[in-house]
C-alpha positions in Angstrom: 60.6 65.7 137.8 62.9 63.4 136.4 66.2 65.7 136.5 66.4 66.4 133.2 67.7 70.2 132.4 67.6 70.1 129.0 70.2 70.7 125.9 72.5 68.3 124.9 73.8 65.5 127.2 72.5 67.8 129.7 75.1 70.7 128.6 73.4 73.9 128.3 73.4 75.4 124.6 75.8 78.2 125.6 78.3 75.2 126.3 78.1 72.9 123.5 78.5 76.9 121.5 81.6 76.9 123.5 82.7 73.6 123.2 82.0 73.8 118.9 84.1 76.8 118.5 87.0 75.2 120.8 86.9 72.3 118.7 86.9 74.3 115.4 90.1 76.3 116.7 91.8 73.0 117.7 91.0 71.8 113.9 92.3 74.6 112.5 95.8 74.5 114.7 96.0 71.2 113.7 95.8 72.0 110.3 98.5 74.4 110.3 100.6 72.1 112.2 100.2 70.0 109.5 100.9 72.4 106.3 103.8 72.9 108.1 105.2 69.8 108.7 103.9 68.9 105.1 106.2 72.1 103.9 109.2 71.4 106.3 112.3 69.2 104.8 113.7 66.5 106.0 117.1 64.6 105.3 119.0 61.7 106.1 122.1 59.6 105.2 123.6 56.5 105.1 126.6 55.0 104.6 128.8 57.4 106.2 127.3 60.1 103.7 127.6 58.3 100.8 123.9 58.3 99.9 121.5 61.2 101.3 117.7 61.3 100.4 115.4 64.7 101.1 111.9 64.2 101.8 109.1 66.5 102.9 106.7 65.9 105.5 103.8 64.9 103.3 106.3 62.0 102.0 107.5 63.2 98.6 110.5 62.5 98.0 112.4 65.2 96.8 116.2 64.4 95.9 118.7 61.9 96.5 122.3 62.9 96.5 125.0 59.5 95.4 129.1 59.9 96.4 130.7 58.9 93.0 132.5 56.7 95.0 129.2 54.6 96.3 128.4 53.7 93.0 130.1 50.0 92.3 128.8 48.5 89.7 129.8 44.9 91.1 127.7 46.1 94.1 124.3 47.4 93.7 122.8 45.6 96.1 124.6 47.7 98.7 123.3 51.3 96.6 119.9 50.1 96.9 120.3 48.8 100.6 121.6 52.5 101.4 119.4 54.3 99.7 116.1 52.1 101.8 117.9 52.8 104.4 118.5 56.9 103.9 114.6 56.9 103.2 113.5 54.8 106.2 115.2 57.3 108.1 113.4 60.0 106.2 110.6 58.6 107.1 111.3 57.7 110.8 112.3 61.9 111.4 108.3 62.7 109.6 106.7 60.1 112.1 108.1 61.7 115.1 107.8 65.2 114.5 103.6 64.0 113.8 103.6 62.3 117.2 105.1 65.5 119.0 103.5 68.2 117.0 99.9 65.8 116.4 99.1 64.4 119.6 96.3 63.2 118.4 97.9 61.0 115.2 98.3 58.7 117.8 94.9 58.6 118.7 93.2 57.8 115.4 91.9 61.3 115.4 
């Protein structure tokens, strides 16, 4: 005899059974993770409050909120540099929250 026992990788069929309905749980948690991160709102500001953006977790941006006082016409360049950096931010809070809630986003998984 040659030691083989059969099934798959040498797991018997009650364990892969096992294994496939542990796996299809874990999918499923991770896809309510992910609904609610997609769902959940996140905001940021720059500028001392001047500019605030509010993004959801799937990335859609959903308002951005400008001081009246932000708004220089001679300076636009420093509006537009607030507002990149208000949804940078955004999107730095929506990465994190993936990598603590979706271990395995950092996986590739």
């Amino acid at each position: 005899m040659n030691g083989y026992r059969g099934g798959f990788g040498g797991f018997g069929g009650g364990n892969l059974g096992a294994l496939m309905k542990q796996a299809q749980k874990m999918q499923e948690e991770m896809g309510r993770i992910r609904e609610e991160i997609n769902s959940t709102e996140f905001t940021a500001s720059a500028g001392g409050g001047m500019v605030e953006v509010v993004m959801t977790g799937d990335r859609t941006l959903k308002k951005v909120t400008l001081k009246p006082e932000v708004v220089d016409p001679d300076d636009i360049e420093m509006l537009e540099d607030l507002i990149v950096a208000s949804v940078n931010d955004c999107l730095s809070q929506i990465s994190k929250v993936e990598k603590e809630k979706l271990p395995s986003a950092n996986m590739g998984i």
